[in-house]
N, C-alpha and C positions, 0 to 999 in steps of 0.2 A: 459760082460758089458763094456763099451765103458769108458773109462777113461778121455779124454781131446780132445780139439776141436783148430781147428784156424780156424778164418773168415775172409777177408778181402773182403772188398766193396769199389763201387768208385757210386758216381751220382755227382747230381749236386740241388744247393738249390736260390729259387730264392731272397734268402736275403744274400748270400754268394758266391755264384757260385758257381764253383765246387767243390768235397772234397774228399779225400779217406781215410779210416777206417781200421784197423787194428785189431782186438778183440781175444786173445786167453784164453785159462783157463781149469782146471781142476776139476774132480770131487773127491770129497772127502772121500764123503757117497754115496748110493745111492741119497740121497732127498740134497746133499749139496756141493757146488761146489766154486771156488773162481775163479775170471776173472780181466783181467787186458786189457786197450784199449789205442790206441794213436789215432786221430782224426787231419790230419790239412785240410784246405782250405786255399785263395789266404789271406784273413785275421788273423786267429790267428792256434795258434797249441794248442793240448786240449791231456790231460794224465789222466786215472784213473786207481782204484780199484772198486773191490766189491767183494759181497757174493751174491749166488743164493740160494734161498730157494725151494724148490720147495712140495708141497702138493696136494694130494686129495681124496675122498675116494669114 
């Protein structure tokens, strides 16, 4: 099973212009993971959290 992940992306938006994205995180459980992202573009710089849930049967 695969434990943690990094992504990083770059476009471009057209209320923004360009941006590049950062997003890494780890899994906890199988079905439960925690992730953290930085986001800037030519306007503002952007930081989170979160929890991934994940289900289905």
């Amino acid at each position: 099973m695969r434990i943690g992940y990094l992504e990083a992306s770059a476009g471009a938006s057209s209320l923004t212009g360009a941006y590049a994205r950062l997003e890494g995180g780890a899994r906890l459980r199988e079905n439960l993971g925690l992730f953290a992202f930085v986001e800037a573009n030519p306007r503002e710089r952007m930081a989170g959290a979160g929890m991934r849930w994940t289900f289905g049967w």
